[in-house]
N, C-alpha and C positions, 0 to 999 in steps of 0.2 A: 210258690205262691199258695195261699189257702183263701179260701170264700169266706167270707162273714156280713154277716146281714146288722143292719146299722137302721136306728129310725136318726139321721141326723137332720136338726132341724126343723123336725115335721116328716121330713122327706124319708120313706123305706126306700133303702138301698139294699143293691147285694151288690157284693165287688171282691176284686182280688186285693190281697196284701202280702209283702212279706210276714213272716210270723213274730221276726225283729222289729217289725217298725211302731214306731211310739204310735198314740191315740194325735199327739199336737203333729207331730211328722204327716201322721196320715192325713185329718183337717188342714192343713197348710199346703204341702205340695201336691198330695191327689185332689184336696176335695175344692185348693185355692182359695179355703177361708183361713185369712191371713193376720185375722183381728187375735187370734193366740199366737202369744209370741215365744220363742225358749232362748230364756236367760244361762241360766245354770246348767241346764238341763241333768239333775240333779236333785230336782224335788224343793231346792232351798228357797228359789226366789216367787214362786206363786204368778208368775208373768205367764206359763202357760195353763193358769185351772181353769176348767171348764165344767159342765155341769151334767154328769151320767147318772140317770134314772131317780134325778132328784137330787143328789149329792154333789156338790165341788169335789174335782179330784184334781191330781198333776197331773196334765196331758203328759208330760215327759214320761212318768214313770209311769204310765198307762199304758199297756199293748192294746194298740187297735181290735188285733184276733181275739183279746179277753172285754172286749166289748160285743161280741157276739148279741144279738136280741137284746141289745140295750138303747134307751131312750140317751142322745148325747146332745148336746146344748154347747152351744159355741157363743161368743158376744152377738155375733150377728144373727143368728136363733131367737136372742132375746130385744132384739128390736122394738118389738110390739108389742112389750112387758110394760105393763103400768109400773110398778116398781122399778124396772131398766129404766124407763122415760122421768121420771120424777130424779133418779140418780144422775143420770146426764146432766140434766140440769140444772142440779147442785152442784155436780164436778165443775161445772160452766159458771156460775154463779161465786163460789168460794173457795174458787183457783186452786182447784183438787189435782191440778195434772200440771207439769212443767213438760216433759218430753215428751212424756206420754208413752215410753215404752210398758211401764208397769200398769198403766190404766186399762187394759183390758181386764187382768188378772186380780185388780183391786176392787173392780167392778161385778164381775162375777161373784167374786167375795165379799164384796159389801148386799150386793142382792139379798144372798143367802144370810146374810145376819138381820137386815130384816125381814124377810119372810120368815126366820124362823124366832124373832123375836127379842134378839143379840143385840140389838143397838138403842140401848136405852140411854147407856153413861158411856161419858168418855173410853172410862175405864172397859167397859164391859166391849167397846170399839175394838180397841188399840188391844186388848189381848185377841178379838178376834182376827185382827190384819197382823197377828205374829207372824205368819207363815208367807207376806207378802214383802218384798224389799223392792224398796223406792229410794233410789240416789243423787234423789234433787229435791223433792219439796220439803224433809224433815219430819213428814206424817200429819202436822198440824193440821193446815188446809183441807187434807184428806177425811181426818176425825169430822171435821167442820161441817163438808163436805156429806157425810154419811149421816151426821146426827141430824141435818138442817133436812136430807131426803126421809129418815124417820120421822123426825117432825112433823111433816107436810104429810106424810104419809097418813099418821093417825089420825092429824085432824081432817083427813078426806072423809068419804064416806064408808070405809071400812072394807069396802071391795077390793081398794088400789092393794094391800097389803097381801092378798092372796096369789099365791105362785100362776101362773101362765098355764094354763091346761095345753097338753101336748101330746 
């Protein structure tokens, strides 16, 4: 076991891990945040990305120990996210989710396109959710879904758009 300090959530931790254990392993089974899921575990399907020190990564291919002194962001971290919240409720609105095993990971990944500005066109969408696979809705709803949350987004007051201080 090695120690590694974590701000996960908001919340500074220190805790033991194995040195093998993934970042999604570690949020799941130690930490019981369960909204990241591992598909592939693999890197392929984006069902386990989560959000370190401002960046989406693959929890899977992420070692927890190489998260050391890092800021980590789980779905359930971003709760409180004016951007999380306006996304929900387009996922909810334009039947962005069928199973809903890929909607955490689609979520996080849609955040991050807009906050950083990615989801103007379809187009500019659907290459950013490359790295996410969904095996039930066909991505439509999804696009829908993400462009109807930037939409609303811009025409708010220009605050909603900015990432969640953490």
């Amino acid at each position: 076991m090695s120690a590694v300090r974590i701000t996960l959530n908001g919340s500074a931790l220190r805790t033991e891990v194995e040195p093998r254990t993934s970042l999604a392993d570690f949020v799941r089974e130690q930490m019981n945040l369960t909204a990241t899921h591992l598909g592939c575990e693999h890197g392929v399907c984006g069902a386990c990305t989560v959000v370190v020190d401002g960046e989406p990564v693959r929890g899977c291919l992420t070692l927890a120990i190489a998260c050391e002194g890092a800021d980590v962001r789980t779905l359930e971290g971003l709760r409180d996210d004016k951007v999380m919240q306006v996304l929900v409720e387009a996922f909810h609105e334009n039947h962005g989710l069928q199973c809903g095993f890929c909607t955490p990971g689609m979520l996080v990944t849609a955040r991050d396109l807009i906050v950083r500005g990615k989801a103007g066109s379809d187009r500019e969408i659907r290459l950013g959710l490359s790295g996410n696979l969904c095996r039930c809705t066909g991505y439509t709803s999804i696009v829908d879904s993400i462009r109807a949350a930037a939409e609303a987004l811009r025409a708010s007051d220009g605050q909603a758009a900015r990432p969640a201080a953490g």
